[in-house]
C-alpha positions in Angstrom: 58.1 26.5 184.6 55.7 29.2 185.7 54.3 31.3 182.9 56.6 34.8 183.7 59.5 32.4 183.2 58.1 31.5 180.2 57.6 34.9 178.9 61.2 36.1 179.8 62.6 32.9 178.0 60.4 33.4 174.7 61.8 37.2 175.1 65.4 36.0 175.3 64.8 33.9 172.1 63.8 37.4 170.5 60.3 37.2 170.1 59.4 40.9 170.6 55.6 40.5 171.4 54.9 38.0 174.1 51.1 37.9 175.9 48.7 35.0 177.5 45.8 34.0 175.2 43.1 32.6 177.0 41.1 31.0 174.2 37.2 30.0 174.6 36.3 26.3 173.8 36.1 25.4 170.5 37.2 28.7 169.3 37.7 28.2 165.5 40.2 30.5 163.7 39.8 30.0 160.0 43.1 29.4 158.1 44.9 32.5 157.9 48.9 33.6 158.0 51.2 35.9 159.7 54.1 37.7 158.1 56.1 37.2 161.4 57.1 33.7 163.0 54.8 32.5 166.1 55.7 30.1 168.8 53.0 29.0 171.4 53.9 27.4 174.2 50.2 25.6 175.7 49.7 25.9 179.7 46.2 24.4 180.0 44.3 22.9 177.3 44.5 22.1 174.3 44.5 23.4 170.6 44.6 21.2 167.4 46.7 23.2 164.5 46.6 22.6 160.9 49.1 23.5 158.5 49.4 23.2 154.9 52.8 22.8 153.3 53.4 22.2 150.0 49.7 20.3 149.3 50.7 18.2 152.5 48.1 18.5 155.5 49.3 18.4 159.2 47.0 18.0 161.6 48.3 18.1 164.8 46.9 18.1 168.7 48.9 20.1 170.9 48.4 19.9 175.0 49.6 21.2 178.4 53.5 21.8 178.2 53.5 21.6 174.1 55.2 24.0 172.2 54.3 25.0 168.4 56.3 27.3 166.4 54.5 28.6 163.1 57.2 30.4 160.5 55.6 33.6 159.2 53.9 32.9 155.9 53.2 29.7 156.6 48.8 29.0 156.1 47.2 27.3 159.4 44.1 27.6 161.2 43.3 26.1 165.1 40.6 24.6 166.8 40.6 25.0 170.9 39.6 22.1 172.5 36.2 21.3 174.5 38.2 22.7 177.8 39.3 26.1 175.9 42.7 26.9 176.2 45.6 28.8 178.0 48.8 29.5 175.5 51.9 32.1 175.7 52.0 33.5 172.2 55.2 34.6 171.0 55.9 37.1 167.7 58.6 37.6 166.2 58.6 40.4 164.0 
């Protein structure tokens, strides 16, 4: 699926803020949270996502053609891969 498709399917699912992140290799984000859900959908690259849930750690590598969704609230941080990284992000507000 080519990334405009992409963007008008993540739009039909009702996330209201859709853009291309083009993230830098081994760009850290320290764990933070949103208080809207996130999906990303990973076109190149790839992006290792933790999340904390109830004291249990997931530590996950995501790659070309993954898709993540993080619910609002909910703690994580990422770490782009060696490559860096091309994702759709998706908010839903």
């Amino acid at each position: 699926m080519k990334e405009q498709e992409i963007i008008e399917k993540l739009k039909s699912e009702g996330y209201q803020k859709v853009y291309v992140w083009d993230a830098e290799p081994g760009e850290f984000d320290e764990e933070h949270k949103h208080d809207f859900d996130t999906k990303l959908v990973i076109i190149t690259g790839e992006i290792q996502i933790r999340t904390a849930v109830d004291s249990f750690l997931s530590n996950t590598l995501y790659k070309s053609g993954s898709e993540v969704v993080i619910p609002r609230h909910q703690p994580h941080e990422a770490k782009v891969g060696s490559k860096g990284c091309r994702c759709i992000v998706a908010e839903k507000h």
